[in-house]
Backbone as XML, in Angstrom:
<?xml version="1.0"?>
<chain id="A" units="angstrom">
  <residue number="1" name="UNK">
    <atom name="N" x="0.817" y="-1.192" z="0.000"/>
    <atom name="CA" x="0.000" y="0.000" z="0.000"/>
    <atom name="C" x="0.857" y="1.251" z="0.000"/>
  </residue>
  <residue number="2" name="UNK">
    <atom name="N" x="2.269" y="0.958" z="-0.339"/>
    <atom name="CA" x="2.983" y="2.445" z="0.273"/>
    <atom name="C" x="3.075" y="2.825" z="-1.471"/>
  </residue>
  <residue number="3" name="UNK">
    <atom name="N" x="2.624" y="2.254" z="-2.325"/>
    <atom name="CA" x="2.918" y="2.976" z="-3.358"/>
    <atom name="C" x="1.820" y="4.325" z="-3.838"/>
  </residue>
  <residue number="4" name="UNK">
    <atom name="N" x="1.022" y="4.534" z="-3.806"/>
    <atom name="CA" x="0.080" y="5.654" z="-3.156"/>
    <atom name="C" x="-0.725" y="5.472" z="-4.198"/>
  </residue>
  <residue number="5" name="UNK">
    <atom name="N" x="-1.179" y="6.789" z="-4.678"/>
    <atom name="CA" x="-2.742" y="6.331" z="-5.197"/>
    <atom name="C" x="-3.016" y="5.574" z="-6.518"/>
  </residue>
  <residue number="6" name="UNK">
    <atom name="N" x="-2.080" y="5.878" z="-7.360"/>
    <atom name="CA" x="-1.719" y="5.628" z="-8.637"/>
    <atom name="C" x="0.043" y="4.895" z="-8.818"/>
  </residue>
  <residue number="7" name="UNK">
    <atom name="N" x="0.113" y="4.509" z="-7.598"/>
    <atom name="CA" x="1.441" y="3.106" z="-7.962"/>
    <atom name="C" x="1.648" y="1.874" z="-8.442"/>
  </residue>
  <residue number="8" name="UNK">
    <atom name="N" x="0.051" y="1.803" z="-8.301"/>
    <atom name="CA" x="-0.235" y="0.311" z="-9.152"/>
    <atom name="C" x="-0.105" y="0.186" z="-10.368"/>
  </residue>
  <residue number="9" name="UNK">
    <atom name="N" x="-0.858" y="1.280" z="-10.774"/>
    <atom name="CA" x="-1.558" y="0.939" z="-12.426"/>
    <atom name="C" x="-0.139" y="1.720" z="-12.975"/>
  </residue>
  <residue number="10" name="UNK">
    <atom name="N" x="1.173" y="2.257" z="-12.431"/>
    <atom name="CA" x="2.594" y="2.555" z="-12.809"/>
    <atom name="C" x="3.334" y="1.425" z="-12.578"/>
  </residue>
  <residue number="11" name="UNK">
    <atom name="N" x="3.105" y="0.503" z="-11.492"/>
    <atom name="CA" x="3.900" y="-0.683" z="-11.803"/>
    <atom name="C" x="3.502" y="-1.857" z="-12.806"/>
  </residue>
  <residue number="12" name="UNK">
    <atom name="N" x="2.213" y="-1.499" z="-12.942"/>
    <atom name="CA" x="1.614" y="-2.364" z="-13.814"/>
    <atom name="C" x="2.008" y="-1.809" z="-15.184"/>
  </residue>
  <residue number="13" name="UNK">
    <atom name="N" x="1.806" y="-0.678" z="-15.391"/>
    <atom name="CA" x="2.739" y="-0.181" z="-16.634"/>
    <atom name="C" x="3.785" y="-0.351" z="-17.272"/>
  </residue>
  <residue number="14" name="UNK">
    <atom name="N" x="5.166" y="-0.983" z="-15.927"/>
    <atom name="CA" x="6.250" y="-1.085" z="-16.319"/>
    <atom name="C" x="6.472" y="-2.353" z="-16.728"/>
  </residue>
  <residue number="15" name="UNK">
    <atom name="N" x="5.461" y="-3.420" z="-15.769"/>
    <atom name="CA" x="5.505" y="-4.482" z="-16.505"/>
    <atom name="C" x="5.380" y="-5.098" z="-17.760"/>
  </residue>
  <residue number="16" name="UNK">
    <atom name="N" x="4.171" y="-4.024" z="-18.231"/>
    <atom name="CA" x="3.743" y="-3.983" z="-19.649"/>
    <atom name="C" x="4.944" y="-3.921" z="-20.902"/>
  </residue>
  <residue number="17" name="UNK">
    <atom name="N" x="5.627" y="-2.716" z="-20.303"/>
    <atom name="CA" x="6.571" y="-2.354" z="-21.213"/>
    <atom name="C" x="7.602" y="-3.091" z="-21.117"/>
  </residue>
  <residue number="18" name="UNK">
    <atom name="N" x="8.167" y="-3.214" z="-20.331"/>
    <atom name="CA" x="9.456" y="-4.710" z="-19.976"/>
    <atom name="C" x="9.247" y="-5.892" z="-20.621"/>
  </residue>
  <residue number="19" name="UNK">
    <atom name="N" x="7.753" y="-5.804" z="-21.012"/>
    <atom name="CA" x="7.372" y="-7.117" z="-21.813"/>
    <atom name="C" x="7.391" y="-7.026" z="-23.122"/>
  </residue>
  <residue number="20" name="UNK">
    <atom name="N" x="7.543" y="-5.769" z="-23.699"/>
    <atom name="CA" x="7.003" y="-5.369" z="-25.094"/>
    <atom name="C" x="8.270" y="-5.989" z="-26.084"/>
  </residue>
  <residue number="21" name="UNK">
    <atom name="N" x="9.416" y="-6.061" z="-25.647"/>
    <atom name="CA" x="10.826" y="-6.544" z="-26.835"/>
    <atom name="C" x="10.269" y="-8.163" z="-27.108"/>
  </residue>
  <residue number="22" name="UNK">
    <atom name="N" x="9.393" y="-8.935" z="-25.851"/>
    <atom name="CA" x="9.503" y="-10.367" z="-25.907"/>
    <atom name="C" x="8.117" y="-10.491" z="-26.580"/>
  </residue>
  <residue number="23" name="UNK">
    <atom name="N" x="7.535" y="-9.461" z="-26.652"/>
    <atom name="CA" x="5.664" y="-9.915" z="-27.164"/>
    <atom name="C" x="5.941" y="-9.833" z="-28.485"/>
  </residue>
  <residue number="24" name="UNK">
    <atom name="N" x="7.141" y="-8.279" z="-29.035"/>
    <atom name="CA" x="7.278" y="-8.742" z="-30.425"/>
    <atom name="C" x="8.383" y="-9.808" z="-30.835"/>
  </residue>
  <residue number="25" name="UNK">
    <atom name="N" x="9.268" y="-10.024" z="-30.170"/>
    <atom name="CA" x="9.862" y="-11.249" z="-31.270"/>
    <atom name="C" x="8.917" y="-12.676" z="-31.280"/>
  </residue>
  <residue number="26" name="UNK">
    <atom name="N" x="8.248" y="-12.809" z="-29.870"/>
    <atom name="CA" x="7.231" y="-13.649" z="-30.358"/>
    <atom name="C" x="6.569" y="-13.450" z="-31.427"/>
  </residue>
  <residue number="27" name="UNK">
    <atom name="N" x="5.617" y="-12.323" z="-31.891"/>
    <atom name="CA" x="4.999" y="-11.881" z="-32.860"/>
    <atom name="C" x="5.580" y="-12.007" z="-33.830"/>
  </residue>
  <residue number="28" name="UNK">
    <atom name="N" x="7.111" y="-11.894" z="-34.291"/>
    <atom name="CA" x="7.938" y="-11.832" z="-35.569"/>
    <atom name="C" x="7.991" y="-13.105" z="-35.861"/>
  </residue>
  <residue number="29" name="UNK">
    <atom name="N" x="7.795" y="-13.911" z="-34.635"/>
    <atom name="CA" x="8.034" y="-15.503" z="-34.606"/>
    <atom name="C" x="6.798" y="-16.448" z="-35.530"/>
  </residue>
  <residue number="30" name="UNK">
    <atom name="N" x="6.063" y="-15.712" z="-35.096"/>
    <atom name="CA" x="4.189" y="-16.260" z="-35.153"/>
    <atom name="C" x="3.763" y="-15.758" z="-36.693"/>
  </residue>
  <residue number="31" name="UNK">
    <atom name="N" x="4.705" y="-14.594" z="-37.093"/>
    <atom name="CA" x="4.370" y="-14.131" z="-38.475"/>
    <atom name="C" x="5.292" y="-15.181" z="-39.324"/>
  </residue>
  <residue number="32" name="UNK">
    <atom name="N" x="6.212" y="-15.291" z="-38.767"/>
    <atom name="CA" x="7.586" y="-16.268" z="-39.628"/>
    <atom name="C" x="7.222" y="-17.882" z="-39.832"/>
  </residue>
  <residue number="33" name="UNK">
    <atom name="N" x="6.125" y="-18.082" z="-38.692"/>
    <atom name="CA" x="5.832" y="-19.600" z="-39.089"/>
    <atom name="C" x="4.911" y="-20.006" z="-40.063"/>
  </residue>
  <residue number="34" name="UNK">
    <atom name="N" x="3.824" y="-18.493" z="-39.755"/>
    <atom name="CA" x="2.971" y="-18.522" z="-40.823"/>
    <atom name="C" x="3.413" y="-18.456" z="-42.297"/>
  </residue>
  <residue number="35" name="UNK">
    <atom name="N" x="4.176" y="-17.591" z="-42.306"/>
    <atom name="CA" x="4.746" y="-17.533" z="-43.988"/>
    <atom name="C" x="5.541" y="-18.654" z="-44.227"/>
  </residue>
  <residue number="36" name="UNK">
    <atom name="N" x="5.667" y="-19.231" z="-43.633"/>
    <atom name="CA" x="6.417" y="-20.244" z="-44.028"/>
    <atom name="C" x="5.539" y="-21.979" z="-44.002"/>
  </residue>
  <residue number="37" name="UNK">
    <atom name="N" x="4.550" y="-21.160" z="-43.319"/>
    <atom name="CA" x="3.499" y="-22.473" z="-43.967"/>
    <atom name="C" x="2.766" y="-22.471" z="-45.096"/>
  </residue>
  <residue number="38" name="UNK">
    <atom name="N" x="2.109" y="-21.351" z="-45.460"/>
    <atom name="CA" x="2.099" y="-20.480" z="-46.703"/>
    <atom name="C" x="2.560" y="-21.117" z="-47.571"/>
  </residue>
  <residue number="39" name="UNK">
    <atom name="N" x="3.892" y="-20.343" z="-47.348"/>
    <atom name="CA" x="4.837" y="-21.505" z="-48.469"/>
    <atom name="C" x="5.078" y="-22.841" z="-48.797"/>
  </residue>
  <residue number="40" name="UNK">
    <atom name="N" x="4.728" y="-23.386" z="-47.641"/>
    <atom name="CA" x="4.850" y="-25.119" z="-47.877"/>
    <atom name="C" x="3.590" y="-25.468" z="-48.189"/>
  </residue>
  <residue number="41" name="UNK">
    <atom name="N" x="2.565" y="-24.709" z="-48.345"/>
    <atom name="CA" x="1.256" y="-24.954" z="-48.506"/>
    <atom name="C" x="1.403" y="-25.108" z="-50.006"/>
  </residue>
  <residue number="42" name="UNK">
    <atom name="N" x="1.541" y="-23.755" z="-50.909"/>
    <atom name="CA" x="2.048" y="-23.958" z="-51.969"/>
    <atom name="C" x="3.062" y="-24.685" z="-52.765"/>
  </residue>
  <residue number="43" name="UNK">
    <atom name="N" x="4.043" y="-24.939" z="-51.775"/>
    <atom name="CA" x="4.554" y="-25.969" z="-52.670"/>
    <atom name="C" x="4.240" y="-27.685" z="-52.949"/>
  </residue>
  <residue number="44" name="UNK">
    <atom name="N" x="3.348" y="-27.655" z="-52.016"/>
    <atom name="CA" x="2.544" y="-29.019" z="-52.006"/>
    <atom name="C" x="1.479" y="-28.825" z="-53.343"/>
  </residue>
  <residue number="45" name="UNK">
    <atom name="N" x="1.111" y="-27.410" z="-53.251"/>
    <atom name="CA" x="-0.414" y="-27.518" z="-54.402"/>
    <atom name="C" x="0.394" y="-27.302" z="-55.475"/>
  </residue>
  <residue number="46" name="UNK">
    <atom name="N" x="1.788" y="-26.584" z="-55.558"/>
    <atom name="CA" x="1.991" y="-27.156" z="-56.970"/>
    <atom name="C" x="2.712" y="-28.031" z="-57.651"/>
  </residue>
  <residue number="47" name="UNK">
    <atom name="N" x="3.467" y="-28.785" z="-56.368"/>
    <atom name="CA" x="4.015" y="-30.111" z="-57.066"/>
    <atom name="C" x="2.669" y="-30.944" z="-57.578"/>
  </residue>
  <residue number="48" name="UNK">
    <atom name="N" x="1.585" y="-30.891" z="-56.667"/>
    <atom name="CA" x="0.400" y="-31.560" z="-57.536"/>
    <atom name="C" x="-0.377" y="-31.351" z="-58.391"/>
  </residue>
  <residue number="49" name="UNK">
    <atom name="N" x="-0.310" y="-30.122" z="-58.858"/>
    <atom name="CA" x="-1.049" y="-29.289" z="-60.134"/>
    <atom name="C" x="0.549" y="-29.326" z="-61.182"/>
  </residue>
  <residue number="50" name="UNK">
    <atom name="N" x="2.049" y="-29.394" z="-61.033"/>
    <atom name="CA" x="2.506" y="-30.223" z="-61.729"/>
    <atom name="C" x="2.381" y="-31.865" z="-62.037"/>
  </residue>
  <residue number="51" name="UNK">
    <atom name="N" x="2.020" y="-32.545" z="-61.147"/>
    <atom name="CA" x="1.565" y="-34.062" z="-61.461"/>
    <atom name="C" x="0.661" y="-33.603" z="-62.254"/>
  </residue>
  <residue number="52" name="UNK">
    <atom name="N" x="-0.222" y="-33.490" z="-62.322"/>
    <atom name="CA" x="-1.834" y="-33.342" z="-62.762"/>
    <atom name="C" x="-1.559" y="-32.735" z="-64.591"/>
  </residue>
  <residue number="53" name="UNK">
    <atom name="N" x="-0.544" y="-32.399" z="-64.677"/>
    <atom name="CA" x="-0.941" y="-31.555" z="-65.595"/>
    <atom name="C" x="-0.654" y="-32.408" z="-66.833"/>
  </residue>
  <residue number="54" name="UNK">
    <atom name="N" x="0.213" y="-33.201" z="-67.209"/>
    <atom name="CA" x="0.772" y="-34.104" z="-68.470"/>
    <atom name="C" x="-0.618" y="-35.240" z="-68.054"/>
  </residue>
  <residue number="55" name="UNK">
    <atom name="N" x="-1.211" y="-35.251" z="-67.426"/>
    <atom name="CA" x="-2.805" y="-36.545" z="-67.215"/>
    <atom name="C" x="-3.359" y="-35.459" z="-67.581"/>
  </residue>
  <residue number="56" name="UNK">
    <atom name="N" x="-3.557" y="-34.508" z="-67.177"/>
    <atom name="CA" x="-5.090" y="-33.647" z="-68.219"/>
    <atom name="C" x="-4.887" y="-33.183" z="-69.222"/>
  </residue>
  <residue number="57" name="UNK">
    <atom name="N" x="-3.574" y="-33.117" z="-70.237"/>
    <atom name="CA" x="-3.691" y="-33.000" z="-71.751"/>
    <atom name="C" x="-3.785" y="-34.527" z="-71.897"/>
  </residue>
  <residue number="58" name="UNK">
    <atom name="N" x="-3.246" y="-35.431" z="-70.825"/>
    <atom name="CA" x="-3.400" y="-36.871" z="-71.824"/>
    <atom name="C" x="-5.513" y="-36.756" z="-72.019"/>
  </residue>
  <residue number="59" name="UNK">
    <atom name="N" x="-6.022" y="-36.386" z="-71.151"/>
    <atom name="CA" x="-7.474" y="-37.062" z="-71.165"/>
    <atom name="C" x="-8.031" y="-35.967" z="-72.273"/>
  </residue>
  <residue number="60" name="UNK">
    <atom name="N" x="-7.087" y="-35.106" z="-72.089"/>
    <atom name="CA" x="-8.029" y="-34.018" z="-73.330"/>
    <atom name="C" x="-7.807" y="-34.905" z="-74.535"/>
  </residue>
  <residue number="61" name="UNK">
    <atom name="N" x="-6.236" y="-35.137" z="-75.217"/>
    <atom name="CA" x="-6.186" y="-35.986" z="-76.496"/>
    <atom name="C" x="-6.759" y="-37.150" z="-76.681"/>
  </residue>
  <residue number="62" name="UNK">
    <atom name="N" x="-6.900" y="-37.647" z="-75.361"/>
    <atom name="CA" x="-8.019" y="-38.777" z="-75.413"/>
    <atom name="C" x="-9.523" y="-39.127" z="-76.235"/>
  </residue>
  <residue number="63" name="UNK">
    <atom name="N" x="-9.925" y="-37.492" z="-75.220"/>
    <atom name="CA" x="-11.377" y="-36.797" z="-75.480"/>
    <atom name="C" x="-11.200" y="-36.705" z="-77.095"/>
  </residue>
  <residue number="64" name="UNK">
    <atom name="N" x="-10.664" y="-36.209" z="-77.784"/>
    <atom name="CA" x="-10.517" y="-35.511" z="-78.820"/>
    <atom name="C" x="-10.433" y="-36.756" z="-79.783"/>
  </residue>
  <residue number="65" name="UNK">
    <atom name="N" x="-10.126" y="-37.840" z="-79.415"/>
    <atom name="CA" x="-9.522" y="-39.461" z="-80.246"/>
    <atom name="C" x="-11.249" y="-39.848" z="-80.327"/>
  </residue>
  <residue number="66" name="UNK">
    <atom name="N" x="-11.487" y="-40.134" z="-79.494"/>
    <atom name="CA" x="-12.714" y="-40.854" z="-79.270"/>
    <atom name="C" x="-13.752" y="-39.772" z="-79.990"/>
  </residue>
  <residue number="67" name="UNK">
    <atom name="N" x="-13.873" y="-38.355" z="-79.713"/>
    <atom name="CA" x="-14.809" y="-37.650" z="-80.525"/>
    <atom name="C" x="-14.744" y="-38.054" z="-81.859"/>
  </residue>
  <residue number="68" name="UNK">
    <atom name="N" x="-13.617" y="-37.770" z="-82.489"/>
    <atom name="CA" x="-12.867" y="-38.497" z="-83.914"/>
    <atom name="C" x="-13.675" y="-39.724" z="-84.619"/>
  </residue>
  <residue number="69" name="UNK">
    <atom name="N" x="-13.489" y="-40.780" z="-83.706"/>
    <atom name="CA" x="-13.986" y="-42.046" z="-83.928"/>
    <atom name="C" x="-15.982" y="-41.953" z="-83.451"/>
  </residue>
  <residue number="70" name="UNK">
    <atom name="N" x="-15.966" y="-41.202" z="-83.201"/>
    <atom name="CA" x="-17.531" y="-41.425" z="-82.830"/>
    <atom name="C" x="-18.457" y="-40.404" z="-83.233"/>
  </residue>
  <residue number="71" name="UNK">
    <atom name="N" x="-17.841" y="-39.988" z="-84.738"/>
    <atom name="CA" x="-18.488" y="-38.999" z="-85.462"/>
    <atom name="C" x="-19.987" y="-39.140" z="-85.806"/>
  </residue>
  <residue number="72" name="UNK">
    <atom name="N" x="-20.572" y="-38.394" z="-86.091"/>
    <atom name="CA" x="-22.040" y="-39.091" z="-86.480"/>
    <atom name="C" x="-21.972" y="-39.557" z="-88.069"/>
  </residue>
  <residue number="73" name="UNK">
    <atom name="N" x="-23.005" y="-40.287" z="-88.209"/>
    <atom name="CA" x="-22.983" y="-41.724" z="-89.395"/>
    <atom name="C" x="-23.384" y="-40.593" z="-90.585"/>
  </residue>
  <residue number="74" name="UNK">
    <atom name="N" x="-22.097" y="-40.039" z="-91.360"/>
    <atom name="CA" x="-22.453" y="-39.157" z="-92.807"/>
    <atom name="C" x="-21.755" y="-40.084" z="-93.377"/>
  </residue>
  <residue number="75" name="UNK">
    <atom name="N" x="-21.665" y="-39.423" z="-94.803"/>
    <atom name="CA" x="-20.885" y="-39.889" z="-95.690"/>
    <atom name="C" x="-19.662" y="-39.456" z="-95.424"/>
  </residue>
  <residue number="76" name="UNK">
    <atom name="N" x="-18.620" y="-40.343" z="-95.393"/>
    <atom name="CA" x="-17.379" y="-40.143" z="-95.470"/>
    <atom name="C" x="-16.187" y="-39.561" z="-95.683"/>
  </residue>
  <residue number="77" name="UNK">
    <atom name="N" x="-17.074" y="-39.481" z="-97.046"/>
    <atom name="CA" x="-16.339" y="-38.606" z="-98.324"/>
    <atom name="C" x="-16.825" y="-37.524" z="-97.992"/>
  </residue>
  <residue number="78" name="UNK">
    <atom name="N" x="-17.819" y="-37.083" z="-97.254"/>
    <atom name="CA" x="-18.267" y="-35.362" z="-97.123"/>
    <atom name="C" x="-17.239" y="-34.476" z="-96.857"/>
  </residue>
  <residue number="79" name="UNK">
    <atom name="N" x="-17.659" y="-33.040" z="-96.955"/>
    <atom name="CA" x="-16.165" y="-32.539" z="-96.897"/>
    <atom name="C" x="-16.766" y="-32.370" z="-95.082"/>
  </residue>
  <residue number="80" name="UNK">
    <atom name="N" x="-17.780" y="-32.121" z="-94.147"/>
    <atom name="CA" x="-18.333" y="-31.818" z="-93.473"/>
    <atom name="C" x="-17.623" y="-32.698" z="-92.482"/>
  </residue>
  <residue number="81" name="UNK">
    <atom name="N" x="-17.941" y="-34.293" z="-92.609"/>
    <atom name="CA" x="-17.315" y="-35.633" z="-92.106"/>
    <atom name="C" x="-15.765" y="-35.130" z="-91.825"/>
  </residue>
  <residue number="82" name="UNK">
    <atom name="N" x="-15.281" y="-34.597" z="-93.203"/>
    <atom name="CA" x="-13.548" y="-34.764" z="-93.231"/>
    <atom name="C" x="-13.419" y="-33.736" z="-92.369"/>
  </residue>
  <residue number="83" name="UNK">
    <atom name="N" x="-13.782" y="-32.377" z="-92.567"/>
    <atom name="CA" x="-13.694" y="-31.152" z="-91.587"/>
    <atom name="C" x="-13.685" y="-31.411" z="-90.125"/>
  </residue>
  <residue number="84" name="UNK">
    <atom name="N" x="-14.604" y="-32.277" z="-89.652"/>
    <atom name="CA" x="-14.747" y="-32.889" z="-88.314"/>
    <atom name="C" x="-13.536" y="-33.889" z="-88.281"/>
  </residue>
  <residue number="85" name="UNK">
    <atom name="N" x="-13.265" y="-34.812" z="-89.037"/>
    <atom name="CA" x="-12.070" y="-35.438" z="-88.836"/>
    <atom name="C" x="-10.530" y="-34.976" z="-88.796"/>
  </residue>
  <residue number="86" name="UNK">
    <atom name="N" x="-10.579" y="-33.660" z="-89.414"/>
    <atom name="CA" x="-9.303" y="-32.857" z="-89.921"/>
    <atom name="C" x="-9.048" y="-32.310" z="-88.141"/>
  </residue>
  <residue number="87" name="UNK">
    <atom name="N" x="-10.409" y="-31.132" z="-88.146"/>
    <atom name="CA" x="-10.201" y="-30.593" z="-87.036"/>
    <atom name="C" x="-10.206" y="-31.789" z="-85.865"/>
  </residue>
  <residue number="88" name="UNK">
    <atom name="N" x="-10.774" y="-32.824" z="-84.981"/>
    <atom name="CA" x="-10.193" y="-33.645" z="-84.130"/>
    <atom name="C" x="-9.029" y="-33.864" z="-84.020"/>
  </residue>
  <residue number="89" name="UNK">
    <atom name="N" x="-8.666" y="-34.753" z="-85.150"/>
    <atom name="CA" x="-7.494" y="-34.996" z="-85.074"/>
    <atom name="C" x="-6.292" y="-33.727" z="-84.574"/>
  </residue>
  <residue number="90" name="UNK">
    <atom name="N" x="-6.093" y="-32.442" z="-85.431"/>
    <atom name="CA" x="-5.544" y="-31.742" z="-84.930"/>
    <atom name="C" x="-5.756" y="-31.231" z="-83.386"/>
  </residue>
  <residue number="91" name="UNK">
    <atom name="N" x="-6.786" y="-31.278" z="-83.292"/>
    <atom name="CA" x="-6.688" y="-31.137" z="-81.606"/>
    <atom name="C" x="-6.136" y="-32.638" z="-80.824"/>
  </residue>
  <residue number="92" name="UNK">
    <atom name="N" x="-6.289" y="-33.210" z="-81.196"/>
    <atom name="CA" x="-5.607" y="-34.706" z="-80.334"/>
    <atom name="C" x="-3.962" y="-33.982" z="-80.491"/>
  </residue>
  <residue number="93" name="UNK">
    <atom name="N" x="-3.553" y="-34.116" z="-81.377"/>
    <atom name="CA" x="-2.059" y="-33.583" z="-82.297"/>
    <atom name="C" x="-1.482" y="-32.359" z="-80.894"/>
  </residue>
  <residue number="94" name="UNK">
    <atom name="N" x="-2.776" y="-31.389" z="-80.863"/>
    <atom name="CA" x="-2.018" y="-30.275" z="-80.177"/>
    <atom name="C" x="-1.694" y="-30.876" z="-78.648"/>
  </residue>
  <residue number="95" name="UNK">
    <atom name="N" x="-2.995" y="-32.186" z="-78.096"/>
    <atom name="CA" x="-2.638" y="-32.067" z="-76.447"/>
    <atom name="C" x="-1.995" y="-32.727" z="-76.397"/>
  </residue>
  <residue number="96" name="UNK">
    <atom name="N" x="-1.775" y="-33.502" z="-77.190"/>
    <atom name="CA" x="-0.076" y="-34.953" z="-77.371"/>
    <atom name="C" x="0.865" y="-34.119" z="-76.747"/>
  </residue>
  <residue number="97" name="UNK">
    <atom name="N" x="1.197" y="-33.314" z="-78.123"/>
    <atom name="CA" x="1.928" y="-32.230" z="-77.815"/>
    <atom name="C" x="2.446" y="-31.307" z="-76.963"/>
  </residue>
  <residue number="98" name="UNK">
    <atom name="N" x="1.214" y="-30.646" z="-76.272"/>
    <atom name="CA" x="1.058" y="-30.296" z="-74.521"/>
    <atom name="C" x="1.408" y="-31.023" z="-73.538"/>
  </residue>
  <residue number="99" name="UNK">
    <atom name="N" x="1.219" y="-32.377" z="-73.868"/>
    <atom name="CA" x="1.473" y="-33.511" z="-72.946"/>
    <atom name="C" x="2.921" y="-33.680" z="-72.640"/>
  </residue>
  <residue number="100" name="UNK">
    <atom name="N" x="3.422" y="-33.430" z="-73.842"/>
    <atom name="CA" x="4.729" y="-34.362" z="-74.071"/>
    <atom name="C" x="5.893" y="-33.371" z="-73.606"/>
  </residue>
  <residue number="101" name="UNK">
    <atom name="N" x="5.099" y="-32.412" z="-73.599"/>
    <atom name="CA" x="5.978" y="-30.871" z="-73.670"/>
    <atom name="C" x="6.120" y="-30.795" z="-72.170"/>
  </residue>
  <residue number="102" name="UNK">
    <atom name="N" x="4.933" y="-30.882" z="-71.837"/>
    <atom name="CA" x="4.787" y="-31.189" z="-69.928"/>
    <atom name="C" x="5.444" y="-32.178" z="-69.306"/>
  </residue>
  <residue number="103" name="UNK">
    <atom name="N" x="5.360" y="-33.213" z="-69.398"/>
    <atom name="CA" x="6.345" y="-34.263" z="-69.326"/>
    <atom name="C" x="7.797" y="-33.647" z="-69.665"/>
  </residue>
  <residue number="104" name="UNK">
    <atom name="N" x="8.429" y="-33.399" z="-70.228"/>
    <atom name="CA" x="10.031" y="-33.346" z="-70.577"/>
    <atom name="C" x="10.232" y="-32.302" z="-69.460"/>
  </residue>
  <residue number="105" name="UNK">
    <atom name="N" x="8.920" y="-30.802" z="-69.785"/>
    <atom name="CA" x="9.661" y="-29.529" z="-68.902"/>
    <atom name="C" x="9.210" y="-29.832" z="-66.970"/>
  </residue>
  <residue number="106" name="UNK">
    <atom name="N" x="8.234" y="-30.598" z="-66.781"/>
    <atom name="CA" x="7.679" y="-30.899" z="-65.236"/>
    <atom name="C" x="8.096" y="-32.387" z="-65.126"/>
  </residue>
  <residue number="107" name="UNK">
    <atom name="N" x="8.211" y="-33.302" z="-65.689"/>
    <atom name="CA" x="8.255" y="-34.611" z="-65.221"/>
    <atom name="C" x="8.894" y="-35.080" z="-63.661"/>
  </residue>
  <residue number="108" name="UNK">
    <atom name="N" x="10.156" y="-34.044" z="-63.592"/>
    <atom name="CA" x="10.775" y="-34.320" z="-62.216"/>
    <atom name="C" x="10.446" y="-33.581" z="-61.533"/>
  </residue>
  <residue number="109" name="UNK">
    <atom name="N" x="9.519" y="-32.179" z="-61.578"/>
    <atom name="CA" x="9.483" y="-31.491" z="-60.550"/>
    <atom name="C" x="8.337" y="-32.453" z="-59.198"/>
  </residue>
  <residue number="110" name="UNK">
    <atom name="N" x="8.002" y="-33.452" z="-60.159"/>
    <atom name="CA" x="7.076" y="-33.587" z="-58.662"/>
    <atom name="C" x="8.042" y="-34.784" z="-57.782"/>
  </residue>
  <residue number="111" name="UNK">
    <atom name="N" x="10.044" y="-34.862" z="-58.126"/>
    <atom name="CA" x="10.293" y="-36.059" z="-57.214"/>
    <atom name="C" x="10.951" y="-34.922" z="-55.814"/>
  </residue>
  <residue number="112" name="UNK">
    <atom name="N" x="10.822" y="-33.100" z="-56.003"/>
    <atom name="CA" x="11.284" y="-32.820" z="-54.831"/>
    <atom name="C" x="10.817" y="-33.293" z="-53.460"/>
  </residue>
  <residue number="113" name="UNK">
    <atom name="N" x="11.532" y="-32.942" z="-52.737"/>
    <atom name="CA" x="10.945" y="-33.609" z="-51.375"/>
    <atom name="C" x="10.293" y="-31.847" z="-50.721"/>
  </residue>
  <residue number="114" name="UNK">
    <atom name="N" x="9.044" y="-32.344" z="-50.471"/>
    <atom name="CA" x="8.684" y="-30.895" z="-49.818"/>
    <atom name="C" x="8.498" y="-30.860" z="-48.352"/>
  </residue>
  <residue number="115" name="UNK">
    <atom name="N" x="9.388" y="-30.566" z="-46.998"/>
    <atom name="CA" x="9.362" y="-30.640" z="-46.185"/>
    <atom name="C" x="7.432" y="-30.425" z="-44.938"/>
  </residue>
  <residue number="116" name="UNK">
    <atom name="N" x="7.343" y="-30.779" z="-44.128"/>
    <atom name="CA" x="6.306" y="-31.158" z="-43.762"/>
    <atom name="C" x="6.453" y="-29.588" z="-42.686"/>
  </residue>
  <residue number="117" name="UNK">
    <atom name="N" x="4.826" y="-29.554" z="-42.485"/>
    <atom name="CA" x="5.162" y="-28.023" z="-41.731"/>
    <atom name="C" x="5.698" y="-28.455" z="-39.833"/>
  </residue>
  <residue number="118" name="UNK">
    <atom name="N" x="5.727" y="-29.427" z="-39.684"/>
    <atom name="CA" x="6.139" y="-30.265" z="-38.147"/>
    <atom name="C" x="7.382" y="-29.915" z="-38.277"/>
  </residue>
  <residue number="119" name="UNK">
    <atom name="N" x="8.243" y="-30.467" z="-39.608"/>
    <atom name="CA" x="9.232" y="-30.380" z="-39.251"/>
    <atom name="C" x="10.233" y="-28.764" z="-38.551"/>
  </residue>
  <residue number="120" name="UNK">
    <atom name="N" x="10.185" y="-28.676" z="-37.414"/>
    <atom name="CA" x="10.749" y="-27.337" z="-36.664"/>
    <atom name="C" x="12.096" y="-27.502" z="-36.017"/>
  </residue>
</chain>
């Protein structure tokens, strides 16, 4: 009681502030783990949106094979028939292509190892 009328809420003050260097490096701490989960967040979604990506031009050229073959019943010889066969085919042609292109430039990116956010 000898601190008088207003000694409290001054020692309580100082405590406050004596605390303030350790509340922020905690805080710098708490921002640093976050960004850095962030980041491992992303590098998980895009080693798998690199997997993913040489399988979804394969299913597009797929799509595009089978449209090809499952034209509706004209004549053959139409130029209408061939136009539909010209254009398929060239689209099969382009996602091969996409595919193959994906494969050579991503094929290994998905053998990195992407660390787990535990690991601290």
């Amino acid at each position: 009681m000898g601190r008088g009328k207003y000694g409290n809420i001054v020692h309580f003050s100082l405590l406050l502030v004596a605390d303030i260097p350790l509340l922020v490096v905690r805080l710098e701490w708490l921002h640093a783990c976050a960004a850095r989960d962030r980041w491992l967040e992303e590098l998980h979604l895009l080693k798998e949106e690199l997997r993913r990506l040489p399988l979804s031009f394969r299913a597009e050229k797929e799509a595009w094979n089978s449209k090809r073959e499952s034209l509706p019943d004209e004549n053959p010889h139409s130029h209408t028939y061939r136009g539909y066969q010209a254009y398929a085919r060239r689209q099969a042609r382009v996602y091969e292509s996409l595919e193959l292109e994906a494969s050579r430039n991503w094929g290994d990116a998905t053998t990195f190892n992407v660390p787990d956010a535990s690991d601290d």
